[in-house]
Structure formats: structure tokens, C-alpha cells
N, C-alpha and C positions, 0 to 999 in steps of 0.2 A: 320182269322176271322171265326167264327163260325155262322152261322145265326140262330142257334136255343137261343143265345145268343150274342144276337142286340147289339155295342156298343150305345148308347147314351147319348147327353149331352140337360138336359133341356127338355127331352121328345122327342128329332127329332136323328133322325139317324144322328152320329158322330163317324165314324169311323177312329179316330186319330194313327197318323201315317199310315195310308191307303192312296191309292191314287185311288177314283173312277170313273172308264173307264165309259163313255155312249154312243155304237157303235149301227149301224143303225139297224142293222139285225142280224140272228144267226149266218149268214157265214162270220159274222166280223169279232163277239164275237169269232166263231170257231178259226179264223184266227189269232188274236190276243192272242187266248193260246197257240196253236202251235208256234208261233214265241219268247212269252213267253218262254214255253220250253225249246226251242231253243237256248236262253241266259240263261239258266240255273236254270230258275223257279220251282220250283216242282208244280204238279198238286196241292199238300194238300193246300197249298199257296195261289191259285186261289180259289176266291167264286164268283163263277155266278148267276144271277139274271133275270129270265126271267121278259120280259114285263109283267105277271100277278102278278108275286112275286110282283114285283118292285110295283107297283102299290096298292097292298093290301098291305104290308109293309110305303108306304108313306101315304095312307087311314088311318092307324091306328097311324101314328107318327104326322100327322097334328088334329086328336080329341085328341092325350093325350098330345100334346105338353106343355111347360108351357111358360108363361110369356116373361121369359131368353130367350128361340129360339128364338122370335120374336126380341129381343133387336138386335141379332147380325145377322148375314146370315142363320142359320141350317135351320130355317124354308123356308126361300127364297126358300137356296136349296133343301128340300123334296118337295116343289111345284114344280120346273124346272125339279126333277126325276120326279116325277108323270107322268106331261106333256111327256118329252120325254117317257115315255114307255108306253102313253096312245097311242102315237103315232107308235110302236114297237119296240122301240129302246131294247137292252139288257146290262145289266151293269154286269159289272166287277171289281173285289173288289181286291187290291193288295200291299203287306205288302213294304211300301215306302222306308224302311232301310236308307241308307247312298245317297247323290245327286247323284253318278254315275248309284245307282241301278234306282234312280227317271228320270235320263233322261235316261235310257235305255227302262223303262216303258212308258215314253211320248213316246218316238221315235216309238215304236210300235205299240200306241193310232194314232201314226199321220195315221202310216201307212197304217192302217185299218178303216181309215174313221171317228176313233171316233170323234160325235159330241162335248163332253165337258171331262174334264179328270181335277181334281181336287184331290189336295196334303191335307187332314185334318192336321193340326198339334194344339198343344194344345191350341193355341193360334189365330190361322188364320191359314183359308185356300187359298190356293192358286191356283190361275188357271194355267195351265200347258201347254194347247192352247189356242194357237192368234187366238183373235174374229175372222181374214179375211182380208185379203188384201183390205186399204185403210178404214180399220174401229180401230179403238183405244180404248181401255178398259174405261170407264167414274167411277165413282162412284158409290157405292151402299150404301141404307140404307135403313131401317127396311122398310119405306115408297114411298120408290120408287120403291124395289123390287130389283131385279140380273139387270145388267147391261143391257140395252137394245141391245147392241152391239153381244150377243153371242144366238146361239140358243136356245131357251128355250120353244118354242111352243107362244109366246104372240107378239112377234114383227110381226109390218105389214107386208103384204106380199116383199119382195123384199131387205128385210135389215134382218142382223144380220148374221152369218155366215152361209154360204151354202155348 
């Protein structure tokens, strides 16, 4: 993925076939390319995203979004990136290929603390980490917003994954 050339659907960041990492800090993110790597990733493959990107990049995809994002989750999720990287979280962009490659990609999100890690496919995206021990994924809609179950910066203090 290129970020001079945003993919988008409906005016929100939709990067299909991508699977997007949101780890706490830079020595996650570092971490989580390196182990990358390590499974046989190429650096070019890898798009990072700091907390400021992130953040001017969701600023500019929730004023042009259209109609459609609201219908389904995109827009959801450009508020829940916002939030986490308001917060300094750092994202990680990673080309999803075939399931083995996708849980090879989870397994290193896990490892490195990442908050949310999300599979775009053309159709639905998919979560890729469990909200938390003793919490269960609930429903989302346009109205309700992301699941209250997982991080996103808006659940009360004490709930949603830690």
C-alpha cells in the first residue's frame, strides 16, 4: 500500500485485502516489523503510520467521507483509528494474502501488544483480536458505533480490552 495513494471506500480509509495493526507505541510498532521480517515480510510491504499521520489522515476521511461509510463500519473505524492514535498508538498496514499469511500477521499483533488488528476484505472486515478475557464481541451498527467490548478510546473506565 502506498499512502501517497489512500485506498478508499465511500470516502473512509479502506484498505482491502490489508490487515490494519494499532500498537501502543513506537517500540511496538518497531517490534512488530522486526518479527515481521523475521517471517519473511519485506520492509516495502510494511506501511507505518505514525500517531500524527494517523490522525490527519482520519481528520481528512471523516470531512469527505460519504453517506455509504456511515451505512456500514469504515467510518466507525476511522473514528476508533483517530481515538487510538489521539491517544499514541501507531499503525501498521500489512498486505493480508492467503489465512496462513493472516494468522502469522495476528500472532505478531498479539505479540506486540497490539490494541486492534483488523482484516479489510471486500466485503467485511474482520477482527482478528479477542476483545479480553471474559468479554465477547456484541454487534455493531451504523448507530451504535464499534463494539463497546474492544478498545477504542470511548468505553468507560474499566471495560473493554486492556
Amino acid at each position: 500500500m502506498d499512502k501517497r495513494d489512500i485506498p478508499h471506500s465511500f470516502g473512509a480509509f479502506s484498505p482491502t485485502n490489508h490487515v490494519v495493526i494499532a500498537l501502543p507505541s513506537q517500540q511496538a510498532l518497531d517490534g512488530a516489523v522486526r518479527a515481521l521480517h523475521d517471517e519473511g515480510f519485506a520492509d516495502e510491504e510494511l506501511t507505518r503510520y505514525t500517531p500524527e499521520e494517523m490522525v490527519a489522515q482520519a481528520d481528512q476521511d471523516i470531512e469527505h467521507a460519504s453517506l455509504g461509510a456511515s451505512v456500514g463500519q469504515e467510518l466507525n473505524l476511522v473514528k476508533s483509528h483517530r481515538e487510538l492514535a489521539a491517544r499514541g498508538h501507531s499503525f501498521l498496514v500489512v498486505p493480508a494474502g492467503n489465512d496462513e499469511r493472516v494468522r502469522t500477521i495476528t500472532r505478531v499483533a498479539e505479540e506486540h501488544g497490539a490494541s486492534r488488528a483488523q482484516r479489510y476484505g471486500r466485503l467485511m472486515i474482520e477482527e482478528l483480536i479477542e476483545p479480553g478475557e471474559g468479554f465477547t464481541q456484541v454487534s455493531e451498527s451504523p448507530d451504535r458505533g464499534l463494539d463497546a467490548q474492544t478498545l477504542t478510546g470511548r468505553e468507560p473506565p474499566g471495560q473493554g480490552r486492556r
